[in-house]
C-alpha positions in Angstrom: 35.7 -59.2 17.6 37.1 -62.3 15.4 34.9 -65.4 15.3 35.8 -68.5 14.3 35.6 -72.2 14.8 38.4 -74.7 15.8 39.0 -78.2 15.5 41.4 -81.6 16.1 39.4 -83.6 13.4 38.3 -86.2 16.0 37.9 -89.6 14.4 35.3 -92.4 15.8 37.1 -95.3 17.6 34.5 -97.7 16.4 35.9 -99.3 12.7 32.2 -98.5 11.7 32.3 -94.8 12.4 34.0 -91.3 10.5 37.8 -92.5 9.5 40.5 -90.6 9.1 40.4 -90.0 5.5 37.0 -89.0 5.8 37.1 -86.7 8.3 40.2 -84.5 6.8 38.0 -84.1 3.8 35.3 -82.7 5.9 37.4 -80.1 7.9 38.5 -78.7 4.0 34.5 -78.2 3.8 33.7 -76.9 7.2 36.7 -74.5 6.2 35.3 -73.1 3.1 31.9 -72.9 4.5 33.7 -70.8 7.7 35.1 -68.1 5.0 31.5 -68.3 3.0 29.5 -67.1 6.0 32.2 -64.5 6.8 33.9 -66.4 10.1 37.5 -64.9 10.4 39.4 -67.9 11.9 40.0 -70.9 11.6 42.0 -73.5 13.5 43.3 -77.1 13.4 44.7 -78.4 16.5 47.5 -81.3 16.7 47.2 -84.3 18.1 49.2 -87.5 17.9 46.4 -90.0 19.0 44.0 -92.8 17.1 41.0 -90.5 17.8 42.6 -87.4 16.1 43.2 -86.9 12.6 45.7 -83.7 12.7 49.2 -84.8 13.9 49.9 -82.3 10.7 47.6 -79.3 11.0 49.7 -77.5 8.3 48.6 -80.1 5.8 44.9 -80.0 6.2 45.5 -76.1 6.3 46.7 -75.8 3.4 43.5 -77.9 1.7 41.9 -75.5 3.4 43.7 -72.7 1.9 42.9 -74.1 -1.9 39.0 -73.6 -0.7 38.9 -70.0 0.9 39.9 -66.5 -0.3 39.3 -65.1 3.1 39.8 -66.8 6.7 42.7 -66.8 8.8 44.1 -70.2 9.0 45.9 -71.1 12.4 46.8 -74.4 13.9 45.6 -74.7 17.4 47.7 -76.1 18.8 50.9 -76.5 17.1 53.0 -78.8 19.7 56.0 -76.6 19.5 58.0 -78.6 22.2 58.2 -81.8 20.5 58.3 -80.2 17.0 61.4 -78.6 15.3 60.8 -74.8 15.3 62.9 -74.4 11.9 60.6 -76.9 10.3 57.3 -75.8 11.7 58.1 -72.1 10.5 58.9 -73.3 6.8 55.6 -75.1 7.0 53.7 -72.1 7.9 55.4 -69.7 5.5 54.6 -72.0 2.6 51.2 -71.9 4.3 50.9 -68.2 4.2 52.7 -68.3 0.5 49.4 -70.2 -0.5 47.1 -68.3 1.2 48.5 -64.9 0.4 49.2 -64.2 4.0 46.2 -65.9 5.7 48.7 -68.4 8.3 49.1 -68.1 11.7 50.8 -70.3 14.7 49.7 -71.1 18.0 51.9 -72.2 19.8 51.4 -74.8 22.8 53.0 -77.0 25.1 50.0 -79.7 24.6 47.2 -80.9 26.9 48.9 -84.5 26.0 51.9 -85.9 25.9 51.9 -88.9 23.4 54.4 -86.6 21.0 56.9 -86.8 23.5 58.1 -90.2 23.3 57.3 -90.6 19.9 59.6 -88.0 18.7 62.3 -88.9 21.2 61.6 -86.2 23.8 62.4 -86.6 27.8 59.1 -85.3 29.9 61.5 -84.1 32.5 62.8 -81.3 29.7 58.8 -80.1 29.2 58.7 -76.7 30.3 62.2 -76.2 29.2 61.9 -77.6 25.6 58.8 -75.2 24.8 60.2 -72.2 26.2 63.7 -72.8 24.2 62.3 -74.0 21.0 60.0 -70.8 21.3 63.0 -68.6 21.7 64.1 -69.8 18.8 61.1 -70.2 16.4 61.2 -66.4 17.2 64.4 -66.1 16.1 63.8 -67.8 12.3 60.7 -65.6 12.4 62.6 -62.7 13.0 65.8 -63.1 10.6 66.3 -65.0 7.6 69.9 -65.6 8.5 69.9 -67.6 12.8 72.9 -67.9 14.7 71.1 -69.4 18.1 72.3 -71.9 20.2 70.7 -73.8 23.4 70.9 -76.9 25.4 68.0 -79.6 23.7 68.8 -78.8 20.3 71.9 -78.4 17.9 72.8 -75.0 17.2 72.5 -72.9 14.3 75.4 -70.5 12.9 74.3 -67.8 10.9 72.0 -70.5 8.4 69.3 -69.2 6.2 65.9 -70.5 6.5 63.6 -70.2 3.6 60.8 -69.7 2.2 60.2 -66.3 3.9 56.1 -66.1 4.4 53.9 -62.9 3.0 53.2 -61.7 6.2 56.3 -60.0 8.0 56.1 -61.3 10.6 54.5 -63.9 10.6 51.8 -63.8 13.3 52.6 -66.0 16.2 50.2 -66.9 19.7 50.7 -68.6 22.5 48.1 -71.0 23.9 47.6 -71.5 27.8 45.6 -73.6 29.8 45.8 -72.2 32.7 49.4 -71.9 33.8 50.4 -68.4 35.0 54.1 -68.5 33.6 53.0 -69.4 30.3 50.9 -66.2 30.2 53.4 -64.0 32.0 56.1 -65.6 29.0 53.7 -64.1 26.3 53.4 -60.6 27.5 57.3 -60.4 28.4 57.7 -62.0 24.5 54.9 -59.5 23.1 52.8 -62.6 21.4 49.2 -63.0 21.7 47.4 -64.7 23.9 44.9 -67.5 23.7 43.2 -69.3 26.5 41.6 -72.5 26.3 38.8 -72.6 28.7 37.0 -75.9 28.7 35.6 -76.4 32.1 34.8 -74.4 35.6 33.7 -70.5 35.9 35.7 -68.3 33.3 35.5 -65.4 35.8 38.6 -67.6 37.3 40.6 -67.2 34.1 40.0 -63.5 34.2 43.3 -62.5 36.6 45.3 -64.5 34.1 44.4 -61.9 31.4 44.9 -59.2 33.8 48.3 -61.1 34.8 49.3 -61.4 30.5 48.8 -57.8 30.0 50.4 -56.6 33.2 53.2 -58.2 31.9 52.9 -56.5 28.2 53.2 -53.1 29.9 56.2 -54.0 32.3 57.9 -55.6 29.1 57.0 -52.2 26.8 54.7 -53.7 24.6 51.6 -52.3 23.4 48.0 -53.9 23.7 47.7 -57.1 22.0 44.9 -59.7 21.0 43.7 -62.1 23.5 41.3 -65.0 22.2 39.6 -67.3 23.9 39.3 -70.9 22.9 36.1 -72.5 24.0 33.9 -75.7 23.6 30.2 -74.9 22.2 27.7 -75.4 19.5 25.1 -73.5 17.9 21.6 -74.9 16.5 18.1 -73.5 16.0 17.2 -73.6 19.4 19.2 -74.5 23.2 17.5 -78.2 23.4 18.6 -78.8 19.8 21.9 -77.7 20.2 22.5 -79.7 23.5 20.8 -82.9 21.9 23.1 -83.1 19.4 26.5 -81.7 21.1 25.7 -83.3 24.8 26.1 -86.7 23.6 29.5 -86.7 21.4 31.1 -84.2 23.9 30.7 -86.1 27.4 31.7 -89.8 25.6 34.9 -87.6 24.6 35.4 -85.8 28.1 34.6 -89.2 29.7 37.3 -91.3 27.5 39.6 -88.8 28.7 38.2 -88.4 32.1 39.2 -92.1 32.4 42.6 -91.9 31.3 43.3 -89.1 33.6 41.6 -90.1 36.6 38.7 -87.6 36.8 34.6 -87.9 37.5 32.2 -89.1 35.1 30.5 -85.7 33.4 26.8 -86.1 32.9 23.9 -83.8 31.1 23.2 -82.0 34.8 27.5 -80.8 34.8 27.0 -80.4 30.6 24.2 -78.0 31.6 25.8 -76.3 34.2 28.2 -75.5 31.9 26.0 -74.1 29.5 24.7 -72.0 31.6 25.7 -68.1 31.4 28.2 -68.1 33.9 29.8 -71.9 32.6 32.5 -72.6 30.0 30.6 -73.8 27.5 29.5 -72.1 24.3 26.1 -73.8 23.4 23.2 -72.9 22.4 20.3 -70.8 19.9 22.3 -68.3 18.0 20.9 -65.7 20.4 22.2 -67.5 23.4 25.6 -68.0 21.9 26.2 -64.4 21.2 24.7 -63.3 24.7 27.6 -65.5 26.0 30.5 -64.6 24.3 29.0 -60.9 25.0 29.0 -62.1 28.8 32.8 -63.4 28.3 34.0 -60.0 25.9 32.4 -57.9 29.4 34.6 -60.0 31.8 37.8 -60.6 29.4 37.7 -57.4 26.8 39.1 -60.2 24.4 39.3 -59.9 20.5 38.5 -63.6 19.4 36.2 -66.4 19.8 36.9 -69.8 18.7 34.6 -72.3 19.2 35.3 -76.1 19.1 31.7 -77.4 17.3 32.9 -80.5 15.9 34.0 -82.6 18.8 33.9 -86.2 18.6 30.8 -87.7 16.9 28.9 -84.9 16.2 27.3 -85.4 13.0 29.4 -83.3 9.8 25.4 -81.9 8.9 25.1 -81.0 12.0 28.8 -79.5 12.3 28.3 -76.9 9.3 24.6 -75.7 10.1 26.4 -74.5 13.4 29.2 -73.0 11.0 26.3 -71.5 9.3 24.7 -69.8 12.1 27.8 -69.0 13.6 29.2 -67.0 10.6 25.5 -65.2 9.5 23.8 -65.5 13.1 25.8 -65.3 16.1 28.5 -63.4 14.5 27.0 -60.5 13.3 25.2 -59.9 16.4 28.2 -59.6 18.4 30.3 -57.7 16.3 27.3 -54.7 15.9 27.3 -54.6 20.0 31.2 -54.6 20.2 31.3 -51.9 18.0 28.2 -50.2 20.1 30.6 -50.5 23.5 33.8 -49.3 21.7 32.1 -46.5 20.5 30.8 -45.6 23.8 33.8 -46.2 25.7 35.6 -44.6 23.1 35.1 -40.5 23.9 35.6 -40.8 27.5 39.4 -42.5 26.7 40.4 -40.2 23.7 
């Protein structure tokens, strides 16, 4: 089992508060504490917004890289539908030239849409851009000489695309919310799998796992790694850790609660999801490993990656729960993964 911590460098609306320039420093730190306490991932999400800070991920990434010998570094999520697949490969193979083969992509369609009409993009093409600009992100991936062609973007005849990355090939996932195609695409495609889960039960994301690696068999592909993307926090005990998360994570669910039309959350529907059977990863270090244990029974998943910096949770606050992730939580779980696998193990040989 991978564990690791993600992030989308939130930024404070209020002038007084974390700034950008601030904040991208202290995701370089939270990455090398990460690979000093032995995390094996981690991730920097894209957003195109005034209370994110990574509309670059590769950028910070490769800061990131400079500071660590060890952790996989992955965006999470890399917009790939309003990005240029030629371009966000060369980014990523520089990243995994400086990192001697440490990068990874996730790609996503995005949870918003603000890239869209900033990068000239019609909403009506959205399922159709990510699933072509995929194709051929896969196809620079794949060859170092592309001859591809398709209907939102110009074609390319037989052009090179440098520089080639250390890792051959260079891993690429695909992130899902929730949407059943999207998971059946990435077991037809033989790509990894990550689900966010952010909210509800995640015994109802279960028959989309089941759903991603029906489709791996049908499409002749082997087992591959499904990770699951979660919200959660880890401090000395559970009322410490939802003190300190509680607060920053419903004024950010509720700003975009608002602009979406849902409910008001409050610290009864926080708790609720705190609890074993909720979404959210929060906790003493013993309650976050019995969780993600309770998630690797229902999923059989290989990674955890949990969003601990969300909002205005204090940076001090943000690498003690690195801390105890990577020298607490972490070793706990892998010791009783490795306890079922070897169980399991003789009766499937």
């Amino acid at each position: 089992m991978e564990i690791g911590v993600h992030t989308f460098a939130d930024v404070s609306l209020d002038p007084a508060g974390v700034g950008p320039a601030q904040r991208v420093r202290e995701v370089v730190e939270e990455i090398a504490l990460a690979d000093e306490v032995g995390l094996e991932i981690f991730g920097v999400g894209e957003h195109h917004r005034r209370d994110y800070a990574a509309s670059a991920p590769a950028m910070i990434l490769a800061a990131g890289a400079e500071r660590s010998s060890r952790i996989r570094l992955t965006s999470a999520v890399t917009v790939l539908s309003s990005d240029d697949p030629v371009r966000v490969f060369q980014q990523f193979s520089t990243l995994d030239l400086l990192s001697a083969g440490r990068a990874e992509i996730m790609a996503g369609r995005g949870s918003f849409t603000e890239s869209f009409p900033l990068f000239g993009y019609d909403l009506a093409d959205y399922d159709e851009l990510f699933a072509e600009k995929l194709d051929l992100l896969l196809a620079v991936r794949d060859a170092e000489r592309v001859t591809w062609s398709g209907r939102l973007r110009a074609p390319l005849h037989d052009q090179p695309v440098y520089p080639r990355p250390v890792q051959d090939p260079l891993p690429i996932w695909v992130a899902v919310g929730g949407n059943p195609h999207s998971v059946v695409r990435a077991g037809a495609l033989g790509l990894p799998l990550a689900l966010a889960i952010i909210g509800g039960e995640p015994e109802r994301f279960v028959p989309l796992a089941q759903l991603y690696r029906e489709a791996l068999t049908r499409s002749g592909h082997g087992p591959l790694p499904v990770s699951l993307n979660l919200h959660g926090f880890v401090a000395e005990t559970s009322q410490a850790a939802g003190d300190v998360y509680y607060p920053a994570h419903s004024e950010v669910m509720n700003r975009i609660g608002r602009e979406r039309g849902w409910g008001p959350t409050n610290r009864a529907a926080f708790d609720a999801q705190v609890a074993l059977r909720g979404a959210y990863v929060v906790g003493s270090p013993e309650q976050v490993a019995e969780k993600i244990l309770f998630q690797h029974e229902l999923f059989g998943h290989q990674r955890t990656a949990i969003q601990v910096a969300i909002g205005s949770v204090p940076h001090r606050e943000v690498l003690r729960a690195i801390e105890l992730l990577g020298t607490e939580v972490a070793p706990r779980v892998r010791a009783e993964v490795a306890r079922r696998e070897a169980v399991v193990a003789p009766a499937t040989g």
